[in-house]
VOVOLUM-941418 format. One record per residue (C-alpha): x, y, z. Coordinates in pm, whole numbers, padded with zeros to 5 digits, always signed. Layout:
N
XYZ ...
END
This chain:
249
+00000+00000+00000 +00278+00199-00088 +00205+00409-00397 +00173+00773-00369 -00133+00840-00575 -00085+01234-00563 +00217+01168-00784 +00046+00911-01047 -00133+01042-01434 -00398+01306-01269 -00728+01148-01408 -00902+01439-01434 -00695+01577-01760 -00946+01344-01924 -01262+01549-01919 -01378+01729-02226 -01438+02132-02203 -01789+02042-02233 -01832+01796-01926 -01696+02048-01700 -01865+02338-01832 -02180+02111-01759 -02161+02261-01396 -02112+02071-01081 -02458+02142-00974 -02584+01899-01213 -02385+01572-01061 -02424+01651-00687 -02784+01780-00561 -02790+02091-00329 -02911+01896-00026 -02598+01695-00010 -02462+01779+00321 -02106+01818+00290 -01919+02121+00159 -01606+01952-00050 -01548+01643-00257 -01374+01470+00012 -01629+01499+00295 -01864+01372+00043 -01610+01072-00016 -01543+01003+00315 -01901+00950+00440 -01988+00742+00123 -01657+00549+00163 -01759+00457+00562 -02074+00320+00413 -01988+00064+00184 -01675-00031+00369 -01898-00127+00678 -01658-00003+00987 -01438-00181+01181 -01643-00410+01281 -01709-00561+00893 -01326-00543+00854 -01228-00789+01195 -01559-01009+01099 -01416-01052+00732 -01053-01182+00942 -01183-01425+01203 -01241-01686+00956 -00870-01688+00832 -00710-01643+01178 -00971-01965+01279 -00800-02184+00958 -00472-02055+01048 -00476-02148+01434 -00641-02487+01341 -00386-02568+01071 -00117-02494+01255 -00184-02653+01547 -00306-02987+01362 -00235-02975+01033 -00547-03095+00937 -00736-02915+00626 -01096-03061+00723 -01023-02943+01061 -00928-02581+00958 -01172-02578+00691 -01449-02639+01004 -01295-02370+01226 -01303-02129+00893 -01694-02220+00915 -01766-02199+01256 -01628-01868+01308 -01870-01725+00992 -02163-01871+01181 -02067-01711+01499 -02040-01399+01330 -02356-01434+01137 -02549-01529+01438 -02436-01269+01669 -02578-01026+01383 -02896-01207+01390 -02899-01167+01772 -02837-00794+01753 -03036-00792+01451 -02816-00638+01227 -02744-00644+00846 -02596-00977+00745 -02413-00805+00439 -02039-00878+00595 -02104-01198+00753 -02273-01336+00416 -01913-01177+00239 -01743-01410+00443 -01960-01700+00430 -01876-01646+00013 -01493-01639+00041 -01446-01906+00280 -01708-02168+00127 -01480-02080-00221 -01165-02123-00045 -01263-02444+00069 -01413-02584-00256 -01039-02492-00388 -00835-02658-00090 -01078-02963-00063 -01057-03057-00441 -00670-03036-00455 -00625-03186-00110 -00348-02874-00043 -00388-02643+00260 -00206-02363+00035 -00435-02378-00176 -00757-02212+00053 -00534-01917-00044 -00513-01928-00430 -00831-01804-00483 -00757-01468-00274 -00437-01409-00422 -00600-01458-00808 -00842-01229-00681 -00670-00982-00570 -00445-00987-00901 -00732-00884-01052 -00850-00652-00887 -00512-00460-00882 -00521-00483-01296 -00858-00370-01297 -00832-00094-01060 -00537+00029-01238 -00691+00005-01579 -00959+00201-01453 -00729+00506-01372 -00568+00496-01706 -00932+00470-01880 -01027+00772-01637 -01256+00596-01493 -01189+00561-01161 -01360+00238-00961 -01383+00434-00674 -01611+00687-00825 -01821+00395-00910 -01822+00285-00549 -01931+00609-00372 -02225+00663-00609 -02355+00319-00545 -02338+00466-00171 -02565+00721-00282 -02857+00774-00032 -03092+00814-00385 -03029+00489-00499 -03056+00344-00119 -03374+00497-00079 -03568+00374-00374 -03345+00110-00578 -03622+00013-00820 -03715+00348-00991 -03388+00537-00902 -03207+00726-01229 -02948+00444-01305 -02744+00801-01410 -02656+00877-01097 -02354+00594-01109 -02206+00775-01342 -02294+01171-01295 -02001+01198-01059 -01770+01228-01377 -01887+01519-01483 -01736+01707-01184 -01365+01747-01206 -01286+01739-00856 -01445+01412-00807 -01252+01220-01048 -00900+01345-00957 -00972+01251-00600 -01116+00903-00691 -00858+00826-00906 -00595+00930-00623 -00818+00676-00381 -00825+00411-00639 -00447+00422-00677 -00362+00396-00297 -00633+00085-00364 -00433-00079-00646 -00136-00074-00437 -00268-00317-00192 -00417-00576-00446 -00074-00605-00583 +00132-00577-00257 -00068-00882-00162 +00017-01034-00477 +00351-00954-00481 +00396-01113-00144 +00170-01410-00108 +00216-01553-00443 +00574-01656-00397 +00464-01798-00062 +00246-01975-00222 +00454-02134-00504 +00658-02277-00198 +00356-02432-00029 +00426-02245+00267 +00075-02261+00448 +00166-02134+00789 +00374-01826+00616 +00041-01736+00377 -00209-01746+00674 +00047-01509+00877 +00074-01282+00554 -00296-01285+00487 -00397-01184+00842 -00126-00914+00840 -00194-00770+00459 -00564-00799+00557 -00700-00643+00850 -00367-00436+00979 -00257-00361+00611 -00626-00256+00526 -00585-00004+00859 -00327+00139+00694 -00469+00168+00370 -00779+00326+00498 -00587+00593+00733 -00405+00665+00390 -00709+00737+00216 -00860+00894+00578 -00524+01137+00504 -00606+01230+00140 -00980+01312+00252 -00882+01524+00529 -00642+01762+00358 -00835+01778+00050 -01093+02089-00003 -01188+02015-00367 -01506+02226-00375 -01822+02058-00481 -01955+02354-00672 
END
């Protein structure tokens, strides 16, 4: 999560005369209650990422396989632990009665990492489907920047209270009226950067790990690129949003 994104291809030379002439008015409504692009970002941003609490639910399953394999080396085992801690987490939501969105996440990436491990019959291989994913996500994201079309923009207008509200007969523009404001793609493209970074980092680390069969090595690597590396990522992005006073009209 190293890249400076202040210093990468500003995305924003991409927009015609035209689309900025269009006036910023147009992309974000009057009643939205922030006063710059980056207080905008940063409360759409909290809302799909879910908190801290989505991030450490989204870990438990991994540090569950992890303790399990290396303390038996036994992929069934480890596969179970990986389960029970998603239903622990899913039914402590239910309890509290709270959206099952990050529990039901997990639930997804562990019942795929298992399907992977189980047919191979290779603990190191629970990870391959994490590492492929985040290889692509790292191209994509990337792509995205140099097509000026930052992901990130995409994310925060999915976030958009609009589209929340009424999902059915909301304007299906609004996912992509966020372009036509300067400000908001140069700092999305900045954002998606910093979130390129650590897709490949995690690449870049776990997939020679990986090649070696080292299981204990790509648990420890996946718990620390996950939730402490994703910290830093977010109090990277947290920094960018802070300084920046991008105007939103």
């Amino acid at each position: 999560m190293a890249t400076d994104p202040a210093a990468a291809t500003d995305p924003a030379d991409a927009i015609d005369p035209a689309d900025a002439a269009g006036g910023a008015a147009a992309v974000v409504p009057t009643h939205e209650p922030h006063e710059t692009v980056e207080a905008m970002l940063r409360h759409r941003l909290e809302q799909v990422i879910g908190g801290w609490r989505g991030a450490v639910e989204a870990a438990l399953p991994t540090i569950a396989f992890v303790a399990v394999w290396t303390w038996r080396e036994d992929l069934r085992a480890a596969l179970a632990a990986a389960g029970v801690a998603v239903l622990v987490t899913a039914l402590v939501r239910l309890a509290q009665r709270q959206t099952l969105q990050y529990a039901l996440s997990a639930v997804l990436v562990t019942a795929i990492a298992a399907a992977f491990a189980l047919r191979s019959g290779r603990a190191e291989d629970a990870f391959l489907p994490g590492i492929l994913w985040n290889l692509t996500l790292g191209v994509a994201f990337l792509a995205s920047v140099l097509a000026r079309w930052p992901v990130v923009g995409f994310v925060v207008a999915a976030a958009d209270p609009r589209l929340a509200q009424d999902p059915e007969n909301a304007d299906l523009s609004l996912l992509t009226q966020w372009r036509r404001h300067r400000g908001t793609v140069r700092v999305a493209g900045r954002l998606t950067l910093v979130l390129a970074a650590l897709f490949l980092v995690r690449v870049a680390i776990m997939l020679p790990m990986y090649l070696a069969g080292e299981v204990a090595m790509l648990g420890v690597a996946k718990i620390v690129l996950g939730w402490p590396a994703y910290v830093a990522v977010i109090a990277a992005i947290a920094a960018l949003l802070a300084r920046g006073r991008t105007p939103l009209d």
